[in-house]
TORKOLDREN-476828 format. One record per residue: residue in three letters; x, y negated, z negated of N, C-alpha, C in turn. Coordinates in steps of 0.001 Angstrom, whole numbers, plus 500000, padded with zeros to 6 digits. Each point is the difference from the previous one (the first is absolute). Example, Ala and Ser with C-alpha at 12.3 -4.5 7.8 and 13.67 -1.06 7.14 Angstrom:
2
R,Ala,513190,505690,492200,499110,498810,500000,500900,498800,500000
R,Ser,499650,498950,500720,500820,498810,499940,499230,498910,499270
***
This chain:
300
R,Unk,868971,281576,279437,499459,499579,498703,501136,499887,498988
R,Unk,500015,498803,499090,501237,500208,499264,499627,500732,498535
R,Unk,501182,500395,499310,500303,501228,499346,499875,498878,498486
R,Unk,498969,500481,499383,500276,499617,498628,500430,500880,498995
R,Unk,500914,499674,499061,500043,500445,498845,499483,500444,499133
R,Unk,499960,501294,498900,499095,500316,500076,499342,499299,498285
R,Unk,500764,499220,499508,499406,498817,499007,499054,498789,500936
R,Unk,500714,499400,501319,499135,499166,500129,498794,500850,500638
R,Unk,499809,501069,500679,498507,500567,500290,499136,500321,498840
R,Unk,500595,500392,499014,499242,500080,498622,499417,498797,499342
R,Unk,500834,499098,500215,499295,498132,499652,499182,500056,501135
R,Unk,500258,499757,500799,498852,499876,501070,498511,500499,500432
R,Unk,500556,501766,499170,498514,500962,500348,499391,499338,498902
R,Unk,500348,499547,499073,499655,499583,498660,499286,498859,499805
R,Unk,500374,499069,501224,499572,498728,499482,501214,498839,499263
R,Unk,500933,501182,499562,500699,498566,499006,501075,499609,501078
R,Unk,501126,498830,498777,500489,498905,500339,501007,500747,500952
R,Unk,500650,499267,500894,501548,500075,500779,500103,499013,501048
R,Unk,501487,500054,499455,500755,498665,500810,501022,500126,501152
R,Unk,499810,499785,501028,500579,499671,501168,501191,499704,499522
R,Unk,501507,500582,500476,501243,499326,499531,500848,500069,501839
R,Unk,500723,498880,500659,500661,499981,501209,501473,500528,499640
R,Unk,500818,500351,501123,500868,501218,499772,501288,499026,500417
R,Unk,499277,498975,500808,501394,499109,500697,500675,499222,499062
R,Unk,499815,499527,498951,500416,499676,498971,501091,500872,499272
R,Unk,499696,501236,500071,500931,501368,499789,500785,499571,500903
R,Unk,499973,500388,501156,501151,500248,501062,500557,499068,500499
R,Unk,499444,498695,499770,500629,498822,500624,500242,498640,499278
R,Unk,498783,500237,498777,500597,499041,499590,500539,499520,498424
R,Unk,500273,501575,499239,501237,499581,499360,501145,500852,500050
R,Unk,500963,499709,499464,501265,500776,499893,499561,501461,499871
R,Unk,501052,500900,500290,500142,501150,499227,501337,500053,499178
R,Unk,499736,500755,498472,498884,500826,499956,498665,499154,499233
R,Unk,499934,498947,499981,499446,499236,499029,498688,500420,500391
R,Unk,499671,499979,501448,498685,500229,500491,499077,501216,499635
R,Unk,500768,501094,499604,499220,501285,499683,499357,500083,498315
R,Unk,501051,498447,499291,499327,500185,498489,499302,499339,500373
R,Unk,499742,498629,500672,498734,499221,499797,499159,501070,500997
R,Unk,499811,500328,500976,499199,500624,500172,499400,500879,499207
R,Unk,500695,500156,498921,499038,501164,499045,499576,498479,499171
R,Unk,500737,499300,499814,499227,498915,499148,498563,499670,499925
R,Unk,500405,500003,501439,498000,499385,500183,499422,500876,500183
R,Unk,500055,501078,500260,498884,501421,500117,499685,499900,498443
R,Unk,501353,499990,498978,499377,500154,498437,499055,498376,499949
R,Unk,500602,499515,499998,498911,498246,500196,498708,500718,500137
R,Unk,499862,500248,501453,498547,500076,500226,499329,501199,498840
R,Unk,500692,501187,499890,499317,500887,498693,499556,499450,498736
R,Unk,500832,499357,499692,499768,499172,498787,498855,499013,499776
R,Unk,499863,499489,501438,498431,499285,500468,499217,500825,499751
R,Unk,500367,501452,499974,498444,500523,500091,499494,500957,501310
R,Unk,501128,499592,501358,500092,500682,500865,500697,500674,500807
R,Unk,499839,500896,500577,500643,500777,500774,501063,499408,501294
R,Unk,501109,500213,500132,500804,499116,500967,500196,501150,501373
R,Unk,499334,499204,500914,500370,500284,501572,501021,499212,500761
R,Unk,501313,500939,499798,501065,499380,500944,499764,500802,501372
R,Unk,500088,498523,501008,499846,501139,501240,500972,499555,501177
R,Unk,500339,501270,500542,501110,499965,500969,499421,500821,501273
R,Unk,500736,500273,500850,499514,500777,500860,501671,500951,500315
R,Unk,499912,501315,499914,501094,500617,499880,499882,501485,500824
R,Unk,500688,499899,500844,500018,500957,500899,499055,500256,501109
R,Unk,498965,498455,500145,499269,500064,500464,498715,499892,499317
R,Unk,499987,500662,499286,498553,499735,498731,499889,498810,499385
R,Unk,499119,499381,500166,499748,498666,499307,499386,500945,498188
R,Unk,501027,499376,499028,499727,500709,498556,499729,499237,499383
R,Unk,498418,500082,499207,499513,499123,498776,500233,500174,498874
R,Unk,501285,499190,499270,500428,500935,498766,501452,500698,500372
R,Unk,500709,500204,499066,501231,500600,500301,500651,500678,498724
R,Unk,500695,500924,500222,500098,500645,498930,501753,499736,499296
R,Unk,500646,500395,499313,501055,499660,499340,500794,500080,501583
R,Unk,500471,501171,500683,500955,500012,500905,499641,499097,501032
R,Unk,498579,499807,500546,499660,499398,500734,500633,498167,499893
R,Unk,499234,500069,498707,500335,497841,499763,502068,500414,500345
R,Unk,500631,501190,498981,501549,500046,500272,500500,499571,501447
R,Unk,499472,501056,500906,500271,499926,501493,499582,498470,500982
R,Unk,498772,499309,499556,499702,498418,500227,501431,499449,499633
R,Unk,500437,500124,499146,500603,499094,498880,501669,499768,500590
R,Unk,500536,501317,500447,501168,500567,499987,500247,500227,502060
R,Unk,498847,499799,500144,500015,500349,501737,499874,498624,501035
R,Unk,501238,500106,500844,499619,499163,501071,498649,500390,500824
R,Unk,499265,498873,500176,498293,500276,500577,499999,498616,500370
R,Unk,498723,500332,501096,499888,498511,501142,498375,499123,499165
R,Unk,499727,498846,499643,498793,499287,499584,498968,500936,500955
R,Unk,499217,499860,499532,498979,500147,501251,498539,499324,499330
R,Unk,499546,499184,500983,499026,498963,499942,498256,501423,500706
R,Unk,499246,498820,500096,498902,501134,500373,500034,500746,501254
R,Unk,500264,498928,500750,500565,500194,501706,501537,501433,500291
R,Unk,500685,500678,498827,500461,500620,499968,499122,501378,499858
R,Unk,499506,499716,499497,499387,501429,498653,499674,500996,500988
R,Unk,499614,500366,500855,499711,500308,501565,501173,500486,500464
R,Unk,500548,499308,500444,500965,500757,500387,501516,500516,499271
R,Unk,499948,499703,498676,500669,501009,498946,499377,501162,499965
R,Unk,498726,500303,499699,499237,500867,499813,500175,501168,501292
R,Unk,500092,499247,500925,500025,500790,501144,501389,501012,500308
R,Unk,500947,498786,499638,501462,500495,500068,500368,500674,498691
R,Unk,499271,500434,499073,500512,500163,498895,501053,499601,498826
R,Unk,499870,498562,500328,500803,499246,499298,499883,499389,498605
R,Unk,501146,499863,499827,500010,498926,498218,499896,498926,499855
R,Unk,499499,499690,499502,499744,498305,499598,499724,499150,499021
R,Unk,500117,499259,499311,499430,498906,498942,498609,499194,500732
R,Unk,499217,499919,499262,498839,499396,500212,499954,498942,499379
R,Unk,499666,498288,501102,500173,499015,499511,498651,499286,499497
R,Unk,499796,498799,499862,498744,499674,498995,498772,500471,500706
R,Unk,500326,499663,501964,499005,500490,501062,499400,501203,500045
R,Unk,501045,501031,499808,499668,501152,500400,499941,500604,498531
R,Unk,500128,499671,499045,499536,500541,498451,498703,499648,499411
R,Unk,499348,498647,500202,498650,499732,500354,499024,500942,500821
R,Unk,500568,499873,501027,499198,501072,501011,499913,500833,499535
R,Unk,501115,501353,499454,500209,501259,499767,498817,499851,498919
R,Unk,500214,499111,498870,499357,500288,498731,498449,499478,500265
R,Unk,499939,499263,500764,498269,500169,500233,499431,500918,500781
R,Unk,500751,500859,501159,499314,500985,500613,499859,501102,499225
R,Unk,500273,500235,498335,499722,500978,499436,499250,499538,499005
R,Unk,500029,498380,499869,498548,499636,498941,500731,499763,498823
R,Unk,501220,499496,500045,500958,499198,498993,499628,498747,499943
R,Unk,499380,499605,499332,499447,498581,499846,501045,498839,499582
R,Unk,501514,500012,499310,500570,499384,499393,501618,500284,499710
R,Unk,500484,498741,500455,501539,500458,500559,500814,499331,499427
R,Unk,501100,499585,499496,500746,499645,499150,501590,499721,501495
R,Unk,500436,498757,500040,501239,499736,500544,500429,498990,499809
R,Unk,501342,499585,500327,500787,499007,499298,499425,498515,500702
R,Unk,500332,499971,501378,499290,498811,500619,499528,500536,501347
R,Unk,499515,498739,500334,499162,500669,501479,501083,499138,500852
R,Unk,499836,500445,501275,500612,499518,501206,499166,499054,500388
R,Unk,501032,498840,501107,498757,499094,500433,500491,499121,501017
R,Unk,499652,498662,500251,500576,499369,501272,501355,499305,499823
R,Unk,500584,500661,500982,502078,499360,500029,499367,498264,500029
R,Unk,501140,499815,499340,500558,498848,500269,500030,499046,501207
R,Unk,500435,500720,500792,500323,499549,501650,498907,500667,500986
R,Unk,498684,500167,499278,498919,500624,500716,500168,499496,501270
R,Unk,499296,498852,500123,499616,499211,500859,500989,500179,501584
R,Unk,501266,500765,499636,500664,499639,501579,500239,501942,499380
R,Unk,499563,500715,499197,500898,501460,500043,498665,500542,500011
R,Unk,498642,499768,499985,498758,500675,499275,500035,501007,499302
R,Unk,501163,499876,498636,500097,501183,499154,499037,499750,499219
R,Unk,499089,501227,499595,498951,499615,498690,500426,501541,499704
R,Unk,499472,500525,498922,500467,501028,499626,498575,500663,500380
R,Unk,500277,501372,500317,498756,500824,499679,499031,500453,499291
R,Unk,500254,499374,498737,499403,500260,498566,498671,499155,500447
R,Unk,500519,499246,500468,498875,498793,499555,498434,500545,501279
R,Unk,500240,500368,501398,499210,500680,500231,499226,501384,499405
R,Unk,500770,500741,499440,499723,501272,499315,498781,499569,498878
R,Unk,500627,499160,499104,499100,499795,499160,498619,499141,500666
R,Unk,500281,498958,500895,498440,500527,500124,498683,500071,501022
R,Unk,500845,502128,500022,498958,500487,500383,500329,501526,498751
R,Unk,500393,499290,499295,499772,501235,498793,499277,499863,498954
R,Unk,499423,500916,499417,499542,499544,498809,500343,500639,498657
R,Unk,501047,499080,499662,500626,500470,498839,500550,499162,499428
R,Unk,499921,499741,498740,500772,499097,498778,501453,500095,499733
R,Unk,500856,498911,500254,501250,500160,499883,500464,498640,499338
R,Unk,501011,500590,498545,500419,499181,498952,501478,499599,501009
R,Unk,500027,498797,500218,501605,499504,500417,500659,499000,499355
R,Unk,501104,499358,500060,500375,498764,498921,500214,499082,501928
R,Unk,499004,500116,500408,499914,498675,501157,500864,500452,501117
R,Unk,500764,499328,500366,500874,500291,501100,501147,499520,500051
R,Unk,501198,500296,500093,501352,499392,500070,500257,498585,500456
R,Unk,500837,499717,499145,500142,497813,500474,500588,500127,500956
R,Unk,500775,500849,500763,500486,500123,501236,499161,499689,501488
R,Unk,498553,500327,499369,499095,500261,500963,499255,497898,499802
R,Unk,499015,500223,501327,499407,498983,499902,499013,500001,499811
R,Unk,499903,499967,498013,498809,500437,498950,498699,499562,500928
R,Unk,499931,498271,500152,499004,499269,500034,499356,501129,501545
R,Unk,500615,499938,500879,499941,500556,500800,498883,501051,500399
R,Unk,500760,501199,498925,499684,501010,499683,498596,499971,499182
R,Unk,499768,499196,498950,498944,499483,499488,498183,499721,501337
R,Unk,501008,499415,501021,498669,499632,500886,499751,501364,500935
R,Unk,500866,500627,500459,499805,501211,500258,499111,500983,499340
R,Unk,500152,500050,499303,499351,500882,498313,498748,499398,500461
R,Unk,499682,498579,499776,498709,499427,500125,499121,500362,501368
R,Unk,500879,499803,500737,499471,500036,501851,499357,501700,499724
R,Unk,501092,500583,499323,499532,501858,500595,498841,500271,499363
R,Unk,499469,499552,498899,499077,500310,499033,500733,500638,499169
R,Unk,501011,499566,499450,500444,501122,498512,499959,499305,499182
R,Unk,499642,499796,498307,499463,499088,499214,501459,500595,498852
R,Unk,500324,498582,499761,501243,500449,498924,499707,498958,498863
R,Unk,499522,501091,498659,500095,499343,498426,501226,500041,499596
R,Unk,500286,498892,499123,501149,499646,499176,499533,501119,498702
R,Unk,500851,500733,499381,499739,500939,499380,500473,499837,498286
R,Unk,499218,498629,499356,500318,499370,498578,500475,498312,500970
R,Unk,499682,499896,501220,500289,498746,500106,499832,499497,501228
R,Unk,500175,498728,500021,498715,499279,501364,501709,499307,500919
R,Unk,501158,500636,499838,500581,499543,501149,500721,501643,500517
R,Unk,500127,499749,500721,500910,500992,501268,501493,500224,499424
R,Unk,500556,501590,499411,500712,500184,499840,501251,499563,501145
R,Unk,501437,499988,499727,500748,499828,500929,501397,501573,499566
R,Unk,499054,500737,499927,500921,501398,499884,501180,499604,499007
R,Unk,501222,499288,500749,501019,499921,498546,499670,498799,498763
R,Unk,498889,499504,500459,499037,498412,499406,499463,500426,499512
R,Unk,499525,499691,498724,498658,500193,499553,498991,499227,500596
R,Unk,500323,498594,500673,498897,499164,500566,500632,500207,501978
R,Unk,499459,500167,500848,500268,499674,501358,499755,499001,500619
R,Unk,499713,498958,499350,499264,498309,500154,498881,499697,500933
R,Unk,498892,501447,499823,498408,499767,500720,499195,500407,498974
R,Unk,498774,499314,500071,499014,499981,499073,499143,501592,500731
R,Unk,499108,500426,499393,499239,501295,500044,498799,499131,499712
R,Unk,499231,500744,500594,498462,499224,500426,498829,501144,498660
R,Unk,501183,501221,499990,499219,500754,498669,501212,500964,499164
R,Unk,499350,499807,498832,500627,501359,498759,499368,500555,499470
R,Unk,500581,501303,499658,499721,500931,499009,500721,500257,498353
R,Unk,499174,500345,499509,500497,499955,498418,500420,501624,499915
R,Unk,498983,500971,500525,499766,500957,499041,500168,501014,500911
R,Unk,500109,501323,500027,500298,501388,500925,497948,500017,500183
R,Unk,499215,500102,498795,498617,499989,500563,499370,499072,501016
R,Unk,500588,498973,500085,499925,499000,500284,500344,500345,501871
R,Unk,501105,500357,500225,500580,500995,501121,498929,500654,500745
R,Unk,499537,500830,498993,498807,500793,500581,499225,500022,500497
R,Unk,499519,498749,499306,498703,499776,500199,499730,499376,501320
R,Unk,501093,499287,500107,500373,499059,501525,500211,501039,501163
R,Unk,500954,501200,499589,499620,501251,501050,498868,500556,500125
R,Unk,499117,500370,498905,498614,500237,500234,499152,499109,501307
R,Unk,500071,498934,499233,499208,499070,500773,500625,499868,501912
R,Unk,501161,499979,499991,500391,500417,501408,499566,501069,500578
R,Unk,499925,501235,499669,499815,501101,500364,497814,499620,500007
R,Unk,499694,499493,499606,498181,499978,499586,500236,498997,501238
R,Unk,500709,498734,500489,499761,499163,500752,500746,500148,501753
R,Unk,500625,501211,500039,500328,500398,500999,501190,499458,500412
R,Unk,500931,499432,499296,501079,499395,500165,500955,501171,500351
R,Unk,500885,499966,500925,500920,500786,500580,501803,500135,499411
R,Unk,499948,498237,499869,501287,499638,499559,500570,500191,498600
R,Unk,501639,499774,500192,500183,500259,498425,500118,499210,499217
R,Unk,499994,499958,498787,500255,499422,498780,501136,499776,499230
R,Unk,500788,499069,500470,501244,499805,499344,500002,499332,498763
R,Unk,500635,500170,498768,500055,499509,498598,501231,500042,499955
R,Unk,500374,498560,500026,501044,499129,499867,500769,500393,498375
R,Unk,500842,500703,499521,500423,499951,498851,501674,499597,499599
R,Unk,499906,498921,499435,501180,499424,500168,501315,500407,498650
R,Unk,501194,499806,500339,500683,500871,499176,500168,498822,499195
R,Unk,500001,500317,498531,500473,499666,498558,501025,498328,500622
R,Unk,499389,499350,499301,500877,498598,500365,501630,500015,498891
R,Unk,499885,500979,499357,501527,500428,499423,500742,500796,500316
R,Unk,499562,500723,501523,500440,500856,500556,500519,499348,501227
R,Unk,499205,499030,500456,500286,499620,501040,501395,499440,500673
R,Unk,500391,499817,501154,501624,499444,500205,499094,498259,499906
R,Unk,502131,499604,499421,499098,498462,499871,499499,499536,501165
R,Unk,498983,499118,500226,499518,499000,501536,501040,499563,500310
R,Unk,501176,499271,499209,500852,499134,500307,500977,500715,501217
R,Unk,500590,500907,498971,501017,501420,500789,499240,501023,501286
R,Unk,499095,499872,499615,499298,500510,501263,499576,498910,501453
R,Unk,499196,498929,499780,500418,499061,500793,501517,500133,500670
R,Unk,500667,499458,499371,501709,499547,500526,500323,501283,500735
R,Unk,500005,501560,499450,500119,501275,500719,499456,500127,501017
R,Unk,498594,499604,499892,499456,500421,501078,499956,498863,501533
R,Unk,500266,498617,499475,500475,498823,501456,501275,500997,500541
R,Unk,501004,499932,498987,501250,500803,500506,499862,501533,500885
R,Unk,498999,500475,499630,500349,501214,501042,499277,499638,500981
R,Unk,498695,499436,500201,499352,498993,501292,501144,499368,501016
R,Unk,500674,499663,498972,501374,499291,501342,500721,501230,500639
R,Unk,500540,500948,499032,501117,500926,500675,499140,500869,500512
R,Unk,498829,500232,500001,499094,501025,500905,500176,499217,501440
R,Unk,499606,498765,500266,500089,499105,500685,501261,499995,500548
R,Unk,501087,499843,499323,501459,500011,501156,500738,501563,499731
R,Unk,499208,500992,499724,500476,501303,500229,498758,500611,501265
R,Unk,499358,499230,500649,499253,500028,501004,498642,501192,499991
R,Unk,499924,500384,498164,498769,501226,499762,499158,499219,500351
R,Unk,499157,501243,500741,498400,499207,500612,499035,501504,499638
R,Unk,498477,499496,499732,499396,501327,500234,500094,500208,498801
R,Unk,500015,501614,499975,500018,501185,499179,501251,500084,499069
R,Unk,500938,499420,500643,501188,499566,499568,500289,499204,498526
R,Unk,499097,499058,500269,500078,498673,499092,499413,500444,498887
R,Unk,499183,500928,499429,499398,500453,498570,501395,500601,499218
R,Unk,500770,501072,500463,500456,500764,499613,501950,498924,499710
R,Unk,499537,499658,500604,500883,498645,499983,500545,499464,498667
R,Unk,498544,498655,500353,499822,499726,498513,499822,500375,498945
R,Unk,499776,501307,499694,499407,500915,498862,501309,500251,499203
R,Unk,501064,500601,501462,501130,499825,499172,501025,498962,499740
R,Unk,500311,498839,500926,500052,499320,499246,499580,499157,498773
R,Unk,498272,500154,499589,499778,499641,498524,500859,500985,499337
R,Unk,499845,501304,500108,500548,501120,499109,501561,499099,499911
R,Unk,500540,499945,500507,501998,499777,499787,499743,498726,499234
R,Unk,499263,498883,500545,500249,498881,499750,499265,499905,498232
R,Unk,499394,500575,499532,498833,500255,498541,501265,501247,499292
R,Unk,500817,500240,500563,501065,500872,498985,498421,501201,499939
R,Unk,499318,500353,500569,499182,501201,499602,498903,499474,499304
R,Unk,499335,498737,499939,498925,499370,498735,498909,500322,501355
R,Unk,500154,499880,500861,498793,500271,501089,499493,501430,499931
R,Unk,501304,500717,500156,499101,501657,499739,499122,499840,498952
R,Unk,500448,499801,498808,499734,500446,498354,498198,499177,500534
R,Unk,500003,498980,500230,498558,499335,500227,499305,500619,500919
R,Unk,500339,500909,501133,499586,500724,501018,499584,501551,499364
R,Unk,500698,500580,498883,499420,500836,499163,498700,499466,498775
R,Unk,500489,498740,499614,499123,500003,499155,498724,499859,500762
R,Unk,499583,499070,500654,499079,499729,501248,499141,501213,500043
R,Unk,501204,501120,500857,498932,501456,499977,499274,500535,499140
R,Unk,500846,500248,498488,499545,500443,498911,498456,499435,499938
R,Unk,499868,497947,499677,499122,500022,499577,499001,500200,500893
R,Unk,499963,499849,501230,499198,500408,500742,499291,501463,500121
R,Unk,500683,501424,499325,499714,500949,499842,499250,499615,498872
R,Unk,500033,499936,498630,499871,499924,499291,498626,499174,500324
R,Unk,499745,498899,500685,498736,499509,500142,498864,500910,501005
R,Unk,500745,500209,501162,499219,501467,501093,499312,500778,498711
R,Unk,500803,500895,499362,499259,501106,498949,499373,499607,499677
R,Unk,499770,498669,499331,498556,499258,498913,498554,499820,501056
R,Unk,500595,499478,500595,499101,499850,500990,499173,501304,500389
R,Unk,500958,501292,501091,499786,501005,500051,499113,500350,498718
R,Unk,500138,500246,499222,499268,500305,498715,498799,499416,499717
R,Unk,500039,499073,500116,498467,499292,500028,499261,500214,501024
R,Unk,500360,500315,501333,499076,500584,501250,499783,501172,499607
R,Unk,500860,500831,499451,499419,501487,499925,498817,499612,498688
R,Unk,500153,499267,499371,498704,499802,498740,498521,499812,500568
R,Unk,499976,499938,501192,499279,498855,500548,499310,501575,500625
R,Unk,500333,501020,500406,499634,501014,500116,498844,500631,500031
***
C-alpha cells in the first residue's frame, strides 16, 4: 500500500482539494540545482490554487504520496532510474528508488483516490512508430485510469497528429483548456483542432462528475497551453527542431534514445529558451491542476 503524507491523508479523509505532481521531471528532466526550486515552485502553484500538492516518488521501495522537504531534496539531488507502471512492482519488491513518470504517477494517484494531476506534457507516439512501435506508456495508462490531468499537449518531437488518434482509439477525451486547438508544449498552438473546450475549473468538474455518474473509466486530459509570450518562436523552433531530426538520424539514435536526444539538442541550440518554456509550461499547469482540484473538492 503506498505511504501518504500526512497533509495529503488529511485532504483526502476530508474530502478536499490535492494535486498529483510526477517526480521524473525532478530527476530527469531539468538541470540541477534548478530542479529542486521549481519543484518547490509548483507544489507552492498548486497551494495557492487552493490545494494540497502530492509529489510522488517511490523511494526505497515505498511508493510515497507527497514528499516532504528532504524527500523532494533527495529526488532532486539523486541519481534514480524512471520507472513507468510496469516497474512499480518490481522496485517495490527490490526496494528501490525511483522517479515516477506520467504512467506510473496517474496510477499511483488514482489508486488512492487523487482525482487530479498536474504535468508538463504527456508522452506519445515516436516519430518513426511505424518501423520502431515506440508509443509511450502514458498513453495506455491514461486510459484505463480515471483521473484528470492538466498537460500543455505533447512535445513537437513526437508525432502530435499521431498521438492525437491514439488518445481517440483508447477512449481518453482531451479538452483544449481556454481553447479549441491542441497545445504543442513549446507552441502555444500544435496545429490540431480539439473537437471540445473548457472555460472554467467548475466547468472541469462537472465533466468529472458526469464521467464518474456515466461509468467512464478513462482519463481526462485538459490541454493547457503556455502563454503565447512565453512561448519559443515557431520560426526558431521549426528550423531547431528539422536540425536535430537530421543529426538524430546520422548519429544513428533510435528508440528511447531519440527523446533525450533532441531535448538536448533544443536545450544547446535555444541558448536555454527551451528550458525557461519547459518551466513555465509546468508552473501553469500546476497552477491550473489546483483550480480545478478545488472545484472537485466543492462539489463535495
Amino acid at each position: 500500500m503506498p505511504t501518504l503524507s500526512e497533509p495529503v491523508r488529511r485532504a483526502l479523509d476530508a474530502g478536499g482539494a490535492v494535486v498529483a505532481l510526477e517526480s521524473t521531471i525532478i530527476a530527469h528532466g531539468l538541470p540541477r540545482p534548478r530542479n529542486l526550486a521549481v519543484a518547490r515552485e509548483l507544489e507552492d502553484a498548486v497551494r495557492a490554487a487552493g490545494a494540497v500538492p502530492a509529489t510522488i516518488a517511490v523511494l526505497d521501495g515505498d511508493a510515497c504520496i507527497g514528499l516532504d522537504g528532504r524527500e523532494l531534496e533527495r529526488i532532486a539531488t539523486t541519481d534514480m532510474a524512471k520507472l513507468s507502471v510496469r516497474d512499480l512492482a518490481l522496485a517495490a519488491a527490490r526496494g528501490a528508488d525511483g522517479a515516477t513518470t506520467v504512467a506510473a504517477t496517474a496510477h499511483l494517484a488514482a489508486h488512492v483516490g487523487i482525482r487530479v494531476f498536474a504535468t508538463g506534457g504527456l508522452g506519445g507516439v515516436h516519430r518513426d512508430a511505424r518501423e520502431s512501435w515506440d508509443e509511450s506508456a502514458d498513453l495506455l495508462a491514461l486510459a484505463r485510469t480515471p483521473i484528470t490531468v492538466v498537460a500543455a499537449g505533447v512535445k513537437s518531437i513526437l508525432d502530435v497528429g499521431a498521438t492525437l488518434e491514439r488518445l481517440e482509439t483508447l477512449g481518453v477525451a482531451v479538452a483544449g483548456w481556454r481553447t479549441s486547438r491542441f497545445p504543442g508544449f513549446y507552441l502555444t498552438d500544435g496545429g490540431f483542432d480539439l473537437d471540445w473546450s473548457v472555460e472554467r475549473p467548475d466547468e472541469v468538474a462537472a465533466a468529472m462528475a458526469a464521467a464518474d455518474a456515466l461509468g467512464v473509466e478513462s482519463a481526462l486530459v485538459v490541454a493547457n497551453p503556455v502563454d503565447a509570450a512565453r512561448q519559443l518562436d515557431p520560426g526558431e523552433h521549426e528550423r531547431v527542431l528539422a536540425d536535430g531530426l537530421e543529426r538524430a538520424r546520422a548519429a544513428g539514435a533510435s528508440g528511447k534514445a531519440v527523446t533525450p536526444f533532441l531535448l538536448d539538442h533544443l536545450h544547446r541550440e535555444t541558448q536555454g529558451r527551451s528550458l525557461e518554456v519547459n518551466i513555465a509550461v509546468a508552473r501553469g499547469n500546476a497552477a491550473v491542476a489546483g483550480a480545478i482540484a478545488a472545484a472537485w473538492a466543492a462539489r463535495s
